[in-house]
C-alpha positions in Angstrom: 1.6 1.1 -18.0 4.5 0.7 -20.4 4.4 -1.8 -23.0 5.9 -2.7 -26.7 4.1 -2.3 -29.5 5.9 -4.3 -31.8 6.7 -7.1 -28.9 7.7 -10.0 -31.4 10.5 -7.8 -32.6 12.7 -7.5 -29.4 11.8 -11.8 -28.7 12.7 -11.9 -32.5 16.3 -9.7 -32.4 17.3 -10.5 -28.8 17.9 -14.2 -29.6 20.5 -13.1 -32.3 21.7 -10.4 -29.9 22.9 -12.7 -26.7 24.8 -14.9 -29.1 26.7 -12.6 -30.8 27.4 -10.8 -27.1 28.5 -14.2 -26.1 30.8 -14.9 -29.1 32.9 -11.5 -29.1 33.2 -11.5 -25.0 34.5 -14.8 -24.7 36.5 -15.1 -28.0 40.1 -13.9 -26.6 42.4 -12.0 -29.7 45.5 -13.4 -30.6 48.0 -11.7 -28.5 45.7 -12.9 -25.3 46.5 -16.0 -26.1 50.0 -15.3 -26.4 50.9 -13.2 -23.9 50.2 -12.6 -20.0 47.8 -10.2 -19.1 50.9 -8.5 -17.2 52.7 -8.3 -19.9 50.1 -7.3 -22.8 49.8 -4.0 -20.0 53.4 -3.1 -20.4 53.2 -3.7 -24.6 50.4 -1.7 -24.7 50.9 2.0 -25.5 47.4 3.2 -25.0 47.0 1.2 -21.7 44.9 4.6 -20.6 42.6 4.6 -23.0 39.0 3.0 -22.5 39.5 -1.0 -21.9 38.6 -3.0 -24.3 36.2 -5.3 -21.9 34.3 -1.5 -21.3 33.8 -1.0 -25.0 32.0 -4.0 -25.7 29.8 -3.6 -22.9 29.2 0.1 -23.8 28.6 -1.2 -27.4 26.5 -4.5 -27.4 24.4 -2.1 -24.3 23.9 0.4 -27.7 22.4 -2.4 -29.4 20.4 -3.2 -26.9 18.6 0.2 -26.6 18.5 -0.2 -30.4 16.4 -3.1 -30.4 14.1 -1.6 -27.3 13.7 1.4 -29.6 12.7 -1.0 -32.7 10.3 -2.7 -30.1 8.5 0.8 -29.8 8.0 1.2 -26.1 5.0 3.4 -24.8 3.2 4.5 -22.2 -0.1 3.6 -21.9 -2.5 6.0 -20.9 -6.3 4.8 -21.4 -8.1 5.4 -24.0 -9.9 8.8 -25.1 -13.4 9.1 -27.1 -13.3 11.4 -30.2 -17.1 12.2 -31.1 -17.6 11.7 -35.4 -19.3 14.7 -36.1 -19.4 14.4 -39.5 -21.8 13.4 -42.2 -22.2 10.2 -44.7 -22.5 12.1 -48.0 -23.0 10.1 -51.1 -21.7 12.0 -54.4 -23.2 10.8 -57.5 -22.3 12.0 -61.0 -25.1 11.6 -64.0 -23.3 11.2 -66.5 -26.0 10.6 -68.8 -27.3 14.3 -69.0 -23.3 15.1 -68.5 -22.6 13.4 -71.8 -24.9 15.2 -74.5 -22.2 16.8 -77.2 -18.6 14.9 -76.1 -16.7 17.9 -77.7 -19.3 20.7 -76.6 -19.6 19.6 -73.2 -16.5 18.2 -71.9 -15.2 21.0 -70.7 -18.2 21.2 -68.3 -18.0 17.8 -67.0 -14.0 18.5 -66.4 -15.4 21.7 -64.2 -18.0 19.8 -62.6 -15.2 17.1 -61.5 -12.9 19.7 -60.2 -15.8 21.3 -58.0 -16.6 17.9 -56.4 -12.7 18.0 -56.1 -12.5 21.1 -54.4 -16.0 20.5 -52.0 -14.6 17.1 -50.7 -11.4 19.3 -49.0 -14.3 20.5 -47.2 -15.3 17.5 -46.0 -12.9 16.7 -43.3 -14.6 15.2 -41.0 -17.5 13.4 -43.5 -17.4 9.6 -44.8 -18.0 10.4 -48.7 -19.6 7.8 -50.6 -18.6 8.3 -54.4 -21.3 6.5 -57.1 -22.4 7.4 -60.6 -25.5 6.8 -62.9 -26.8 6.6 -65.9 -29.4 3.9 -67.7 -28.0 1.7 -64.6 -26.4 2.8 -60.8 -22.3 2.3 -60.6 -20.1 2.5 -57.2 -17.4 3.8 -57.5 -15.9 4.0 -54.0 -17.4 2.6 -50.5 -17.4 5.2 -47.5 -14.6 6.3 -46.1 -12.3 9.1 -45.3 -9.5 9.1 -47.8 -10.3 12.2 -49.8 -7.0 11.9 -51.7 -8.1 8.6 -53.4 -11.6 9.8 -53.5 -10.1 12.8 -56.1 -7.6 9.9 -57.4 -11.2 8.3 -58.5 -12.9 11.0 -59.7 -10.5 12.6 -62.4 -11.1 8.8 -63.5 -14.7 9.4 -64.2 -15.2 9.7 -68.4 -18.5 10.2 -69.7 -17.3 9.7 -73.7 -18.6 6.3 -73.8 -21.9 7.1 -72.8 -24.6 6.4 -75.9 -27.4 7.3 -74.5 -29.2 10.1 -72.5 -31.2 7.2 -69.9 -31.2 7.5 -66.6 -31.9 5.2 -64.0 -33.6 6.4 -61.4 -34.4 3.7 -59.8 -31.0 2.0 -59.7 -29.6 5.0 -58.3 -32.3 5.3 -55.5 -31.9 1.4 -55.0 -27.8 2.3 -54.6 -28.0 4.9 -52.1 -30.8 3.0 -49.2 -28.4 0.0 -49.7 -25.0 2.1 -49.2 -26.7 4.2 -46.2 -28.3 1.5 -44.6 -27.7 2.0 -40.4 -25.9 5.3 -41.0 -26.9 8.4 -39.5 -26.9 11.8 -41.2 -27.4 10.7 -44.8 -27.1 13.1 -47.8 -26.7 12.2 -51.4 -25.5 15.1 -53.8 -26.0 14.6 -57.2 -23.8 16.5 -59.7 -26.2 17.0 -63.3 -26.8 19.6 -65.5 -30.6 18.1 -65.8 -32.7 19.3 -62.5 -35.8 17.2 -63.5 -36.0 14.5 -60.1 -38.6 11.9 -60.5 -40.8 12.1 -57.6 -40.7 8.3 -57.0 -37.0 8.9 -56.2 -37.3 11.9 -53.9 -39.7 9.8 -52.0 -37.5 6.6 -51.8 -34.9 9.2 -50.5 -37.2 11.1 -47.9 -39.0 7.6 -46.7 -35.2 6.2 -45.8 -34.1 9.6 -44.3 -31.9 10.5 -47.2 -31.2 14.2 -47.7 -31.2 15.1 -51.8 -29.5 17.9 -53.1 -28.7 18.9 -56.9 -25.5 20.3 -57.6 -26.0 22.0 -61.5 -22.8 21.3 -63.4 -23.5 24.2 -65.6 -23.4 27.0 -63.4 -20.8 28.1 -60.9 -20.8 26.8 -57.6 -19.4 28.1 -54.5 -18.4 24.9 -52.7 -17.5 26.2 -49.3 -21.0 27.7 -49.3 -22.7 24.5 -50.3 -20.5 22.3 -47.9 -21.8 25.0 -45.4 -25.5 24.4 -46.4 -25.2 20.7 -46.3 -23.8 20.9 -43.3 -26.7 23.0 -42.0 -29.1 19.9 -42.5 -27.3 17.8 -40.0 -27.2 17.5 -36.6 -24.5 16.5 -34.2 -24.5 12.8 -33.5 -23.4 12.5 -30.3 -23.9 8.8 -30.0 -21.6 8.1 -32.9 -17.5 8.0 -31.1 -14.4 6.4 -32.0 -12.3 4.9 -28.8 -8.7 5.6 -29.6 -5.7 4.6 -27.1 -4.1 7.7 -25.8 -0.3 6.5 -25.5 2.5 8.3 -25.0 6.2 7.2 -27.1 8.7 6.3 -25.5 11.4 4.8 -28.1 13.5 8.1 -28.6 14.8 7.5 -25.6 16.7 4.4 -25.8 17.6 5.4 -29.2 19.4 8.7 -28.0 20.8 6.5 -25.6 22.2 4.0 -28.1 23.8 6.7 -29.7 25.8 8.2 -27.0 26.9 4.6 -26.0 27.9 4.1 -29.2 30.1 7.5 -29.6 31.8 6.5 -26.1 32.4 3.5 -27.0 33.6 4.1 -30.6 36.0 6.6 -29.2 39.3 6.7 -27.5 38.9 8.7 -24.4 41.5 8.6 -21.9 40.9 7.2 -18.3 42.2 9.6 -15.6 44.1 7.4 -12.7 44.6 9.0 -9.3 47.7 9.0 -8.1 
């Protein structure tokens, strides 16, 4: 089934359209109103050429396929299921234990932001949740699948205005159940340089099906093995799909068509007459 996608368009431009058709085909030039059609014939030099009645038909059908074109025409062929594969990863950065010596440990927390960086190219087919803690639990960015703004948010991420070395725990744990909440295939990956988990959150995690893993910000990380073994932990969803209308464009078609109406009709090519 074909149908416009932009419909309000062509109802929009058409209006404008018929008048403007109207106006130049009944609007007769000067020497028209002059002269006999008989005897304009005989004045004329280029009476072969293309008449002047078949260029503006040629032309104002140009703008017509224009305006079809603008409408975006396709061809409507159902709609196809894509299974979501992916995971809902949550990153969190601690930056508290990140902050420690500003000048003696910046340089880490620049590395540690570009291997998150680097890991979320993995992550193509993954909602990423991106948070971070310290004495209290921060989002940063809802899920979703825009990993350019996700690496937009991250090189905004400054630990120099952290005071203190507290870490909330609890806030965090709170964060994650709430940003999780009805999603399947839940992992949280917190980037620290301080491996000591309380065991209160690990269980708040577990209890809400919430996969933990550390990523250490001090040591080198290979992230296409880590997306790898993340990814190991999850299991195909099949239940979770997207419906997406398969449709077929169709708008090149009056526009190439507009343009060779509007050559011919722009041009001056003779008209053969049989004798």
């Amino acid at each position: 089934m074909v149908h416009f996608v932009y419909p309000y368009l062509f109802w929009v431009l058409i209006v404008p359209f018929l008048i403007l058709a109207a106006l130049v085909i009944t609007n007769k030039s000067r020497l028209d109103r002059l002269f006999d059609r008989q005897i304009l014939d005989r004045l004329r030099v280029n009476k072969d050429s293309l008449p002047h009645a078949a260029r503006n038909i040629l032309f104002f059908t140009a703008l017509l396929m224009m305006i079809i074109a603008m409408a975006r025409p396709v061809f409507d062929r159902g709609e196809q299921k894509i299974s979501l594969k992916g995971s809902n990863i949550v990153l969190s950065f601690d930056i508290s234990s990140l902050n420690g010596n500003v000048d003696r440990d910046s340089n880490k927390f620049d590395d540690a932001k570009q291997t998150t960086k680097i890991l979320l190219q993995n992550m193509s087919n993954d909602e990423v949740a991106l948070t971070a803690f310290a004495n209290n639990a921060f989002l940063i960015s809802p899920f979703t699948n825009d990993k350019f703004s996700l690496e937009e948010m991250i090189d905004g991420i400054d630990n120099k205005y952290v005071k203190n070395d507290l870490r909330n725990f609890r806030a965090l744990g709170e964060l994650l159940v709430f940003l999780t909440k009805d999603k399947p295939n839940k992992t949280a990956v917190i980037i620290s340089n301080n491996e000591d988990i309380p065991e209160e959150f690990t269980s708040l995690l577990s209890k809400n099906d919430i996969k933990l893993f550390i990523v250490s910000a001090n040591a080198y990380v290979d992230t296409k093995e880590l997306y790898n073994f993340l990814n190991s932990y999850n299991i195909d969803n099949g239940d979770k799909f997207l419906l997406s209308k398969d449709q077929k464009e169709l708008f090149y078609y009056p526009l190439v068509l507009s343009l060779i109406l509007l050559l011919v009709s722009w041009s001056s090519l003779p008209i053969r007459i049989k004798k």
